[in-house]
Every structure is written in structure tokens, then in C-alpha cells.
C-alpha positions in Angstrom: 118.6 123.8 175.3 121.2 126.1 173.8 122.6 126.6 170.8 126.2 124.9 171.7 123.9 121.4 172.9 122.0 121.5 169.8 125.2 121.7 167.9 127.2 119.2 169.4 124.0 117.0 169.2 123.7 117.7 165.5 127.3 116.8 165.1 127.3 113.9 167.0 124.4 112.6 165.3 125.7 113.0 161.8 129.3 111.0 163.3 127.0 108.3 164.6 125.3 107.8 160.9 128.3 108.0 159.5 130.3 105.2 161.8 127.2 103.2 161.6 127.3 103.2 157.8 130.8 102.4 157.4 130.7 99.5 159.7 127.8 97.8 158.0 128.7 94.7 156.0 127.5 95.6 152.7 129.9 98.4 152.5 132.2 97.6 149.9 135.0 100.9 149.7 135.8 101.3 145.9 139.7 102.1 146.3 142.1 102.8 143.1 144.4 101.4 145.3 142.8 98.1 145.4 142.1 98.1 141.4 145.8 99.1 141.1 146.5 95.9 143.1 144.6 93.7 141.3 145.4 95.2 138.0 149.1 94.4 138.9 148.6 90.6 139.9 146.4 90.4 137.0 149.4 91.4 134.2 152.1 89.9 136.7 150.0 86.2 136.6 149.4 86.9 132.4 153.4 87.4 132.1 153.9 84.2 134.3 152.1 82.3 132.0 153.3 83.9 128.8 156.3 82.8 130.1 155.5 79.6 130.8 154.1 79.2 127.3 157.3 80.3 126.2 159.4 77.6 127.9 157.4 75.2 126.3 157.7 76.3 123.3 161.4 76.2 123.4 161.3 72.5 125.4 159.2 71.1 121.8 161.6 72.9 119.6 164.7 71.4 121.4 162.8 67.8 121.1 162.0 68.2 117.8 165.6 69.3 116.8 167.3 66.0 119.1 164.6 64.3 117.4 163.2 62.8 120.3 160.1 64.4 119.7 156.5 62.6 120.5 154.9 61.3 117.1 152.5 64.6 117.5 155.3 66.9 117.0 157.5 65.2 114.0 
């Protein structure tokens, strides 16, 4: 064999370990981009409930102030 097969072996070789390693299903790529992501929906879905917090807040205010609030808030 010469040196040219034995290099095209060794390189095809090292492609097929590295295919085969990708494609198996416990591979789990660690990404910034996918933190990123999930960092974002994480502060988008905390602002979306601050506010929601907030509207409520200013719903029991206005209540209380019409005073048609619930017995728990007078």
C-alpha cells in the first residue's frame, strides 16, 4: 500500500468517527446560541409576568379607590 492509500484511509477513518459521533443520540451540542435563547425567553416570560403583576396591582388599587373592593382588600 502507499503512502497516499494509507493517508486517505487515515483520514477517512478519522471523518467516519467523527460523523458517527455526532449522529449518536446522546450528543447534546452546548451552543451560546442556544443559552442566549433561552436566557432571552427566560427575562422576556419574567417581564410578562412582572407585568402582569403590575396590572393587578393597579386593577385592586382602582377597586379600592371606587370602593367596590372585595371585603379582603377594604
Amino acid at each position: 500500500m502507499n503512502e497516499l492509500s494509507k493517508y486517505l484511509l487515515s483520514v477517512g477513518a478519522i471523518y467516519a468517527c467523527t460523523f458517527a459521533y455526532l449522529l449518536h443520540p446522546d450528543y447534546q451540542p452546548k451552543h451560546e446560541f442556544n443559552t442566549i435563547i433561552e436566557g432571552d425567553i427566560e427575562s422576556e416570560r419574567k417581564m410578562i409576568n412582572r407585568n402582569i403583576e403590575d396590572k393587578l396591582r393597579e386593577l385592586k388599587f382602582w377597586k379600592l379607590v371606587e370602593g367596590r373592593a372585595p371585603a379582603e382588600y377594604m
